[in-house]
Every structure is written in structure tokens, then in C-alpha cells.
C-alpha positions in Angstrom: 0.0 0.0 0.0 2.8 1.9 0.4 3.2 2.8 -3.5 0.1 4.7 -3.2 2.2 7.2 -1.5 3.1 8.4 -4.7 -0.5 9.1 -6.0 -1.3 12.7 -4.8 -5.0 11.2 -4.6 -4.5 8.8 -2.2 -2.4 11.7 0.0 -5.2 13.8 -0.5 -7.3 11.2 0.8 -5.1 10.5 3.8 -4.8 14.3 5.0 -9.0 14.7 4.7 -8.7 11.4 6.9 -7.2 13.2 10.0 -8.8 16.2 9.0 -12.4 14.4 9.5 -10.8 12.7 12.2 -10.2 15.7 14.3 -12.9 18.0 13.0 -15.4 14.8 14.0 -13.8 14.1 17.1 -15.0 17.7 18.1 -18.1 17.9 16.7 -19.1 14.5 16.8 -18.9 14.5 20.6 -21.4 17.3 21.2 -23.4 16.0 18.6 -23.6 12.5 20.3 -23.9 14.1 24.2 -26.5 16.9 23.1 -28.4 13.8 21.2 -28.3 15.9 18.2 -27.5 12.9 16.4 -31.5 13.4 14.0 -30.8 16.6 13.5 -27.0 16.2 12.2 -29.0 13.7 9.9 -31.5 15.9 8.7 -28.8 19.0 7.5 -26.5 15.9 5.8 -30.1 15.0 3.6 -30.9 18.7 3.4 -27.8 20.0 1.7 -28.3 17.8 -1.5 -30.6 20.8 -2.2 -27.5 23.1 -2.6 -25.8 20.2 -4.5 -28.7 20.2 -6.9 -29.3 23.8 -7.3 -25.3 24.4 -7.8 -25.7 22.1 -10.2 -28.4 23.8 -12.0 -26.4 27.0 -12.1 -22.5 25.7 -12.9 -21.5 26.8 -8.8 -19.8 25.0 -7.1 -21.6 22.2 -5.2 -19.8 23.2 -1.9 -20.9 25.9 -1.7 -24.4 25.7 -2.5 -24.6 22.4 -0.1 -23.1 24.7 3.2 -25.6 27.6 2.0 -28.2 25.3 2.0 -27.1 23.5 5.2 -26.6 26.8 7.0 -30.0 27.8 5.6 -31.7 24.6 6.6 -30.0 25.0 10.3 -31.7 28.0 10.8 -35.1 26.8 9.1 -35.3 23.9 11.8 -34.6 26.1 14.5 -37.4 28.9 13.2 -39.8 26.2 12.6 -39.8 24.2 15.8 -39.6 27.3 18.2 -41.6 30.3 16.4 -44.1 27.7 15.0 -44.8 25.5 17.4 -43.9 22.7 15.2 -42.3 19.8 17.0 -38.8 19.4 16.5 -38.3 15.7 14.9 -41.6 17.4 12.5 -39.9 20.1 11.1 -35.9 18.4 10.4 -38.3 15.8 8.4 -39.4 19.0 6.5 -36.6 20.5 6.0 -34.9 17.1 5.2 -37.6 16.8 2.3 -37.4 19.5 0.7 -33.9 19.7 0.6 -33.6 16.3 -1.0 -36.8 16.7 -3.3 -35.1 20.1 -4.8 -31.9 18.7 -5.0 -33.2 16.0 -7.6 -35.8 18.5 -9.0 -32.9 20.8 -9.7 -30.0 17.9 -10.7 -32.5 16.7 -13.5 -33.2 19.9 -14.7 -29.7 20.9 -14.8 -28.4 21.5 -18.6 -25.7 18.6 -18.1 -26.2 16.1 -15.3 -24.2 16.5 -12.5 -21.7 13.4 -13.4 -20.4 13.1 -9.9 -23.8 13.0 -7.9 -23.3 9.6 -6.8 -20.0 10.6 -5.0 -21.9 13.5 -3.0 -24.7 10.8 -2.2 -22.6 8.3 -1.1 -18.8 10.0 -1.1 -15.8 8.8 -1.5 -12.8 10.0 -0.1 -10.0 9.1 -2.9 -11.5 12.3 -4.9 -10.6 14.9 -2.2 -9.6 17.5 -4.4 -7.1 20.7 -3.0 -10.0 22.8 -2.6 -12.0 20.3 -0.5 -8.8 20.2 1.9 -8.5 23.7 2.5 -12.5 24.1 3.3 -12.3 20.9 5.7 -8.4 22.3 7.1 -10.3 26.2 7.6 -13.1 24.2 9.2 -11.2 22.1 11.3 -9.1 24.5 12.9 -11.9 26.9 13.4 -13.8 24.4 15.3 -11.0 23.1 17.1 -9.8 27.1 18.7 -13.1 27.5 19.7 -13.5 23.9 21.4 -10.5 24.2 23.6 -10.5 28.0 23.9 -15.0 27.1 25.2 -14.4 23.6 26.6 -15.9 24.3 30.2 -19.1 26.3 28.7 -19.9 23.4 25.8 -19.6 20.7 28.0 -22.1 22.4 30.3 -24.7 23.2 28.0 -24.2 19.4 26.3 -25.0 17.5 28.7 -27.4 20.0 30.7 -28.5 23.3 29.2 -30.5 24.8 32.1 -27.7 24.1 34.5 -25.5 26.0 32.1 -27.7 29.3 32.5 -27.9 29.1 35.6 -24.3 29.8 36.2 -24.7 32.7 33.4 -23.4 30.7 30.1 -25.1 33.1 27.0 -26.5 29.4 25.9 -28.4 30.8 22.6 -25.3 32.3 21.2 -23.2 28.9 21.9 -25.8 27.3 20.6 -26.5 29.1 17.0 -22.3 28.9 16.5 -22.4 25.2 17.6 -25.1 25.0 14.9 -23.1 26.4 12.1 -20.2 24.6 13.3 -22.4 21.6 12.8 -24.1 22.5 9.5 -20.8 23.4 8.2 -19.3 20.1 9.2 -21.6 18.1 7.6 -20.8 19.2 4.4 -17.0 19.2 4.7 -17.7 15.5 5.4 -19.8 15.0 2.3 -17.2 14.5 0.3 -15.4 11.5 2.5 -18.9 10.0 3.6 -21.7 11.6 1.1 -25.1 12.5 2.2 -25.8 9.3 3.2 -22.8 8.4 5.7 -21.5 11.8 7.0 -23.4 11.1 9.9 -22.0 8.1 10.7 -18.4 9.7 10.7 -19.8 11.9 13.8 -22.0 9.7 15.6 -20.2 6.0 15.7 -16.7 6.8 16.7 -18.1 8.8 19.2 -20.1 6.2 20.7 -17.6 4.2 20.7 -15.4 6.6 22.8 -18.2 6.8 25.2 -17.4 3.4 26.4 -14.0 4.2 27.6 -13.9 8.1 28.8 -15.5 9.0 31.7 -15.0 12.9 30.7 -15.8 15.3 28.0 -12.5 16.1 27.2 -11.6 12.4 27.1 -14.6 11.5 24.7 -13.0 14.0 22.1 -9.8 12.9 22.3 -10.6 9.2 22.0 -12.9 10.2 19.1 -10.4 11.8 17.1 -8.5 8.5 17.4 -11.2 6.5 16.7 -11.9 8.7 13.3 -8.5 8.8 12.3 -8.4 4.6 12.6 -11.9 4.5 10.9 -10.5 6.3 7.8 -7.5 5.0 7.5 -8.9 1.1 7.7 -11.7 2.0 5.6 -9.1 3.5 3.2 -7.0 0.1 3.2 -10.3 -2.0 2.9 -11.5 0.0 -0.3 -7.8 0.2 -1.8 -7.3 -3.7 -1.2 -11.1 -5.0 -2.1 -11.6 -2.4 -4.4 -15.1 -1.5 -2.6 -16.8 2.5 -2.0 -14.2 4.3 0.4 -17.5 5.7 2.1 -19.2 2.2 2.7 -15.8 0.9 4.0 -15.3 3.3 6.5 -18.4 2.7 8.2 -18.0 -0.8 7.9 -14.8 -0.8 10.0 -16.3 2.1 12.5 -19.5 -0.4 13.3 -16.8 -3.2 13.6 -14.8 -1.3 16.1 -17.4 -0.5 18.4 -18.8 -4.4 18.0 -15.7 -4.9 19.4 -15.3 -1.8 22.3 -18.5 -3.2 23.3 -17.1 -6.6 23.9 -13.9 -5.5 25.4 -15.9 -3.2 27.6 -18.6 -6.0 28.8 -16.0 -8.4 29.1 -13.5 -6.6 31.7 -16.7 -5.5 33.4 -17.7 -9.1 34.2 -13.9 -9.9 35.5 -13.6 -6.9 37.5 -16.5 -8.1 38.9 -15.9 -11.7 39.7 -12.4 -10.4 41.4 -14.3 -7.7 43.6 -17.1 -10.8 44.5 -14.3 -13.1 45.2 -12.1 -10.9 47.3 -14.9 -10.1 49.0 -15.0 -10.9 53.1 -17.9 -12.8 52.8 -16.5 -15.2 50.3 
């Protein structure tokens, strides 16, 4: 694998790999604790509107999918708490609409976006220099304002009232986690596509949840976990000739498969050794 080295594809590949890796590990985590999970979801599906429209108008599908995620953010956020529309109601909106003009707009487009597969179902090994610099931009962004905020995000993701109680502006961390999130999922789309970024912030999380016990931890355990993910995924799809996208997921459900079992299985032995050093044995 090695020789692959010499392909500037497959390096491209391999710096959006820890790129993702790090820029999920952040994101991911609050995703995962907030249980934001259905709405990362939802923006992922939306953003094939952009994709669609961009490719109705020769722009580039980048940027019309983090307009259109950015715009779909806010649209879920307006429509659940100035409507009175339950939440899990209106990211099904948004998410269809998003995806129905995304397909309106991709077969209407004079020549048929050729790549559409790759932003439905990505692939990594097409990371172009532009793509890099967006995700690199993105990922240090989010990664200042995680460790600069770390206190205040961990408060409001695992409980918001408690963080305005102690006078955390909670709406304004929340709208920038937002865009950090909208903008995130479409800096994954090209590694994962619309149908798997969320699994690139979601799984690898979860499956640093079994071994941290703090916020801080998760995070950093999820940027390892990513980084394996991608690189595995990467080896799997070079060696078997398989979707980069599909791979990578494959390898991060196999992973925690396995954390679980690690997990369950020192948690029995600890507790055999506490019951048989105990005084009454």
C-alpha cells in the first residue's frame, strides 16, 4: 500500500482522513452528548438541495450544499420554536425538501451533475485541494473555539439549564455550535456523502463513550477513533476495491462491535475479582 504514496489522490485522501478525524472528534462529541445525532441527519439530507441547485447554475456544489445547510439550520430552529412545530416534524421538513429540490434541480440541470453519486454516497480518494482547504479552515476553526470554550460546551451538552444558571449566553453557543455543525456536515460529504457523514460523527463517538469517563476524554478518543476509521476503511476500499464511504463505516460499526465486547467483558472480571475478594466469600 505503500506505493500509493506516490499518487497525490490517495495523499489527499489520507490528510482529509485526519482532518475528518479531528474535526469529528470535536463535533461529533457534542453531537452525540447533546443527542443531536437526527438533526445532524436531517442537515446531511438537506444539503443535497444546494448540491442540486449548484448544479443547475454551474456553482460549485460546496458551496451551494453549506448555504443550503446553513440555511436549513436556521429553518429547523425557526420552525420548531416560532411555530410550534415539534422538532423531529420540522428536520423531516426541511430534510424533504432539501432532498426533493436537490433531484428536482439535478435533473433539470443543462448537463447532469456526473459526480452526484459521489456527494450521495462520497468517496474520499476524490478529495480535491480545494476540499482540503475548506475541511483544514473548518477544522481549525472548530478546534480554537473547542478548547479555547471547553468548560461552557460541555455544560450546555449534557445539561443546558444548568449551564444558564451559572450565566453561560446558551443561545449564542448554541446558534455557532449549529453552524459549526451545519458546516461540518458538508466538509464530510465528500469523505462519507449525504448518506454516511453522519455516521463519521456519531459512531466513533459512541464508541469513545465506552472508555472516557469525561468530556474532554470523549474527544480525544474520538479523534482516534476517526482517524483509525479512515485509514482502515481507506485500506479496505484500496485492497477489495469497494466505496471508500461504505468501507469506512463498515470498519467504525466493527470497532465498536468490538469496544463493546472489550468493555462487557473486563466489566464481568472486575466483577468476579471484587465478589471473590470479598469478606464474605
Amino acid at each position: 500500500m505503500l506505493e500509493l504514496l506516490h499518487y497525490g489522490f490517495f495523499v489527499n485522501a489520507l490528510i482529509s482522513s485526519v482532518l475528518v478525524g479531528i474535526l469529528g472528534g470535536f463535533i461529533g462529541t457534542y453531537i452525540v452528548t447533546r443527542r443531536l445525532v437526527f438533526i445532524a441527519g436531517g442537515l446531511a439530507h438537506a444539503s443535497l438541495g444546494g448540491v442540486g441547485m449548484c448544479a443547475l447554475f454551474s456553482v460549485s456544489p460546496i458551496l451551494g450544499a453549506s448555504a443550503f445547510s446553513l440555511l436549513s439550520a436556521a429553518g429547523i430552529q425557526k420552525i420548531s420554536h416560532k411555530l410550534a412545530v415539534k422538532e423531529d416534524a420540522a428536520i423531516a421538513m426541511i430534510w424533504a425538501f432539501g432532498v426533493s429540490i436537490g433531484i428536482i434541480c439535478a435533473f433539470l440541470a443543462p448537463s447532469f451533475l456526473p459526480d452526484l453519486p459521489n456527494y450521495i454516497f462520497g468517496n474520499i480518494l476524490l478529495s480535491t485541494t480545494s476540499d482540503i482547504i475548506f475541511l483544514a479552515a473548518l477544522t481549525l476553526a472548530a478546534t480554537i473555539f473547542f478548547i479555547r470554550y471547553m468548560p461552557q460546551i460541555a455544560a450546555i451538552a449534557f445539561d443546558k439549564e444548568f449551564a444558564r444558571s451559572i450565566k453561560i449566553p446558551v443561545n449564542l453557543f448554541e446558534n455557532i455550535l449549529m453552524i459549526l455543525i451545519a458546516l461540518s456536515v458538508v466538509a464530510i460529504l465528500r469523505a462519507m456523502g449525504i448518506v454516511l457523514a453522519i455516521s463519521l460523527l456519531s459512531i466513533p463517538q459512541i464508541t469513545a463513550a465506552n472508555f472516557a469517563r469525561k468530556f474532554s476524554q470523549t474527544i480525544g478518543y474520538s479523534i482516534a477513533f476517526t482517524i483509525i476509521d479512515c485509514m482502515l476503511g481507506l485500506y479496505l476500499s484500496y485492497h477489495f476495491n469497494i466505496p471508500s464511504g461504505a468501507a469506512i463505516v463498515f470498519v467504525a460499526i466493527v470497532i465498536y462491535a468490538l469496544s463493546k465486547a472489550i468493555k462487557a467483558t473486563s466489566t464481568r472480571l472486575i466483577n468476579r475479582s471484587i465478589i471473590s475478594h470479598s469478606p464474605h466469600n
